[in-house]
C-alpha positions as MATLAB code, in Angstrom:
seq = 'XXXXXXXXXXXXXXXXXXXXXXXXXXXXXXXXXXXXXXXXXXXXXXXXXXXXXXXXXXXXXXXXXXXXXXXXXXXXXXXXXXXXXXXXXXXXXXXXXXXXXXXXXXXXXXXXXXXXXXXXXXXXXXXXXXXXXXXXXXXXXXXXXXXXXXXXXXXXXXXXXXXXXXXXXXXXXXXXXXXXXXXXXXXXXXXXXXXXXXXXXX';
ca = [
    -121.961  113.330 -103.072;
    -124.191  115.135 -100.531;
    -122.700  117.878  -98.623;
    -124.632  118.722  -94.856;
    -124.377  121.641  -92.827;
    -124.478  120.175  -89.360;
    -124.690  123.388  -87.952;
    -127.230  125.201  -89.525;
    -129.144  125.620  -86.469;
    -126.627  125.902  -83.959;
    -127.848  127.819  -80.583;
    -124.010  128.912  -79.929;
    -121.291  130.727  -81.798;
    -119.844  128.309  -83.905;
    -118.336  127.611  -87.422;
    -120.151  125.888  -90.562;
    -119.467  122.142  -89.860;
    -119.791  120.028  -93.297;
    -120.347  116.905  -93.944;
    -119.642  115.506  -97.326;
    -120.483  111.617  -98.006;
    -120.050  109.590 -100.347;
    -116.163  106.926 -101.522;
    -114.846  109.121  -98.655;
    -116.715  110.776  -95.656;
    -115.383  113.472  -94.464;
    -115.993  116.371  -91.761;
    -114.930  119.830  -92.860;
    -114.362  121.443  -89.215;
    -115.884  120.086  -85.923;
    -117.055  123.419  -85.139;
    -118.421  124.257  -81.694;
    -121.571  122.547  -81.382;
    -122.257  120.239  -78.666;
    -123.423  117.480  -79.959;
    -121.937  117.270  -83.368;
    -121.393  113.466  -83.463;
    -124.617  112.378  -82.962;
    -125.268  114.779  -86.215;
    -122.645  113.045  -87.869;
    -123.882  109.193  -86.849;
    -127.424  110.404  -88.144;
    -125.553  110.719  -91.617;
    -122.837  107.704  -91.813;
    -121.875  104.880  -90.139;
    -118.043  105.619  -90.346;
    -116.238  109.074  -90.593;
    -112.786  108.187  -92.796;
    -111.100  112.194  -91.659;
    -111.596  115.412  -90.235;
    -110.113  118.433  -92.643;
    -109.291  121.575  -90.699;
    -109.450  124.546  -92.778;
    -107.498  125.989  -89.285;
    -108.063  125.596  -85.732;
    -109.856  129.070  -84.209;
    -111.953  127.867  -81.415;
    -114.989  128.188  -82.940;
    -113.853  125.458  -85.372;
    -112.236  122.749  -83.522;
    -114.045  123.389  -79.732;
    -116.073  119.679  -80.347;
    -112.682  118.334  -82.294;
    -112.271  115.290  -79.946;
    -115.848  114.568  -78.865;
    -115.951  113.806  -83.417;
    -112.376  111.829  -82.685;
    -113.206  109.985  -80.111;
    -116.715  109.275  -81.455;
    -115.441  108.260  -85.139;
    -111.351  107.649  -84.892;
    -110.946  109.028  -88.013;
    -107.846  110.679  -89.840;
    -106.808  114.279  -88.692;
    -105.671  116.492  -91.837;
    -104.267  120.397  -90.504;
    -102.042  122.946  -90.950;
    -100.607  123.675  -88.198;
     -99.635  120.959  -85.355;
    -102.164  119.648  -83.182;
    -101.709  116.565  -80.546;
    -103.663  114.255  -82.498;
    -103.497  115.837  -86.215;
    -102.344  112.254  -88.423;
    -101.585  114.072  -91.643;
    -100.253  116.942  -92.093;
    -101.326  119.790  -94.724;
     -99.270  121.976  -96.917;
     -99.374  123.950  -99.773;
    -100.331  122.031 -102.866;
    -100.853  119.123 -100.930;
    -104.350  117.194 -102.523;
    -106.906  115.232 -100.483;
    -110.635  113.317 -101.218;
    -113.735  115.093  -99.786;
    -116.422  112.875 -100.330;
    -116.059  112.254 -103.816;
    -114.467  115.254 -105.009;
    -110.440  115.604 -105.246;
    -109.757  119.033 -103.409;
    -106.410  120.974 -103.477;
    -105.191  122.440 -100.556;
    -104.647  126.597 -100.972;
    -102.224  128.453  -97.768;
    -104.559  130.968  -97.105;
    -103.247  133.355  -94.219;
    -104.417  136.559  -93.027;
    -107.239  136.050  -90.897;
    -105.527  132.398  -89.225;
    -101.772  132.211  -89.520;
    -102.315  128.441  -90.365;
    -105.808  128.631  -92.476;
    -106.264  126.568  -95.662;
    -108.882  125.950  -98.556;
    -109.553  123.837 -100.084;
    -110.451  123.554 -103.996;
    -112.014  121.044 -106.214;
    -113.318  120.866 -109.733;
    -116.628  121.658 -108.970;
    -116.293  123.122 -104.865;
    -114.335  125.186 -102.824;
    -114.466  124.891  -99.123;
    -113.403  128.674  -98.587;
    -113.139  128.313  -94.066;
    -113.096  132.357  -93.114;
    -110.581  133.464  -95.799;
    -113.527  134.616  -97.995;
    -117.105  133.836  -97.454;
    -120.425  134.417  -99.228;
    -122.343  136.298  -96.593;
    -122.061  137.461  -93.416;
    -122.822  140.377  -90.796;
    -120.643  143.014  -92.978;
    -121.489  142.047  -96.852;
    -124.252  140.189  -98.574;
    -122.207  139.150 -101.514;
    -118.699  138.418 -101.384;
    -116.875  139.036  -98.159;
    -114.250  138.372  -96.264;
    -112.116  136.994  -92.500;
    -111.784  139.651  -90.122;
    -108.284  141.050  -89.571;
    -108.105  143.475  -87.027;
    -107.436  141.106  -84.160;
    -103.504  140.480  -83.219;
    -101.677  138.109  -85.607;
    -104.196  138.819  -88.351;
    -103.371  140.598  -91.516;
    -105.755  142.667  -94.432;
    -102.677  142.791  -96.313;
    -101.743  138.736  -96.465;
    -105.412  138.185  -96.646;
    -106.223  140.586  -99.602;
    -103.046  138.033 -101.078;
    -104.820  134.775 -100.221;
    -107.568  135.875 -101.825;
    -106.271  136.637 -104.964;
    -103.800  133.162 -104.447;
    -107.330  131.251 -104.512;
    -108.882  133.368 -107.629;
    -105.883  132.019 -109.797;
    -106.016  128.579 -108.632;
    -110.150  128.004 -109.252;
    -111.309  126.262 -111.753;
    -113.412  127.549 -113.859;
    -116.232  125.066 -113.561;
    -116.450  125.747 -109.240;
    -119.929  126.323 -108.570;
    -120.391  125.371 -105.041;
    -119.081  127.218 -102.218;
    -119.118  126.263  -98.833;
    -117.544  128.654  -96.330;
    -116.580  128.933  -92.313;
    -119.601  131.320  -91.753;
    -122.813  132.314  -93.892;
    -124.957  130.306  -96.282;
    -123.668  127.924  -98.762;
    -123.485  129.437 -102.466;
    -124.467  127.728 -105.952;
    -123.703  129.436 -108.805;
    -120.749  132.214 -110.313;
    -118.583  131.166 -106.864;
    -115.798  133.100 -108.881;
    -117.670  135.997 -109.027;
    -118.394  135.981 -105.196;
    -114.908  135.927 -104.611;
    -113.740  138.808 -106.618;
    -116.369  140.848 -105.189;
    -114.772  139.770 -101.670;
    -111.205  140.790 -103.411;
    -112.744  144.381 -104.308;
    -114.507  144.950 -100.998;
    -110.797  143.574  -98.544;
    -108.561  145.961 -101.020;
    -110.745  149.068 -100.224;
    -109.165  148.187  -97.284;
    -112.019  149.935  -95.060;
    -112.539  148.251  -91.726;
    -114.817  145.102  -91.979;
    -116.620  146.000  -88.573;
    -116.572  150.028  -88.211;
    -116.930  150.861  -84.439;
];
């Protein structure tokens, strides 16, 4: 299974948009990208679902040019007009060809979700490898309305005890992809959001 970053050299503020290939193609976010489904078609010939880790603009803004380009299967959350399958807690799902659990991950989206494998975690903004705050191990904002440090500092730790210990591949919202001690990347994210010091200081 090959996992692409469609995004990587996105011009405008958007999420990481992966592609993973392979028994089951599958789009982790649309992202915010014009043009994403031409990426996509560059890839694979057919898309079989769209996972939403949650729906911030900046992940779903080019949502139905990929639906209307691929009619695939919708997996989210939260409701959306044209989500097909619904996501909870505990729910499982193919990515590619990797089995992935699905982790309720509040705090900085009231409806955001993981997802875990054996081998790779598809962390959305709950906890990332690097961004404009941390270089190793951080973390979704929370100081906008509806967000929470508290529920997020919870998800966090909700995710450390459900990873396998064999994850090695992390491929988060925002930032570069990680390879290696992804467990270790996320309990120096843990650390960092219980210091509880603000993740942008004014």
């Amino acid at each position: 299974m090959a996992v692409h970053n469609l995004t990587s050299d996105a011009e405008t503020f958007t999420c990481n948009a992966f592609l993973a290939t392979g028994e089951t193609p599958a789009l982790v976010d649309a992202g915010a990208m014009a043009g994403i489904e031409e990426r996509i078609a560059d890839r694979v010939d057919e898309l079989d679902r769209i996972v939403l880790t949650h729906q911030h603009g900046d992940h779903v803004e080019e949502l139905d040019a990929v639906l209307d380009a691929f009619d695939p299967d919708l997996y989210a959350y939260a409701e959306h007009p044209r989500r097909t399958h619904s996501l909870d807690d505990g729910d499982t799902l193919a990515i590619g060809d990797e089995e992935f659990e699905a982790v309720y991950s509040p705090g900085h989206a009231t409806d955001h979700l993981a997802f875990v494998g054996e081998a790779t975690i598809y962390s959305g903004d709950v906890v990332v490898h690097n961004d404009e705050a941390f270089d190793y191990g951080s973390f979704g904002r929370t100081d906008m309305p509806g967000q929470s440090r508290e529920r997020l500092i919870e998800s966090i730790a909700t995710i450390l005890d459900r990873l396998p210990e064999d994850v090695e591949h992390m491929y988060p919202g925002h930032g570069d992809e990680f390879h290696g001690d992804v467990r270790d990347v996320i309990e120096t994210a843990l650390d960092r959001a219980e210091r509880r010091e603000p993740k942008y200081p004014e």
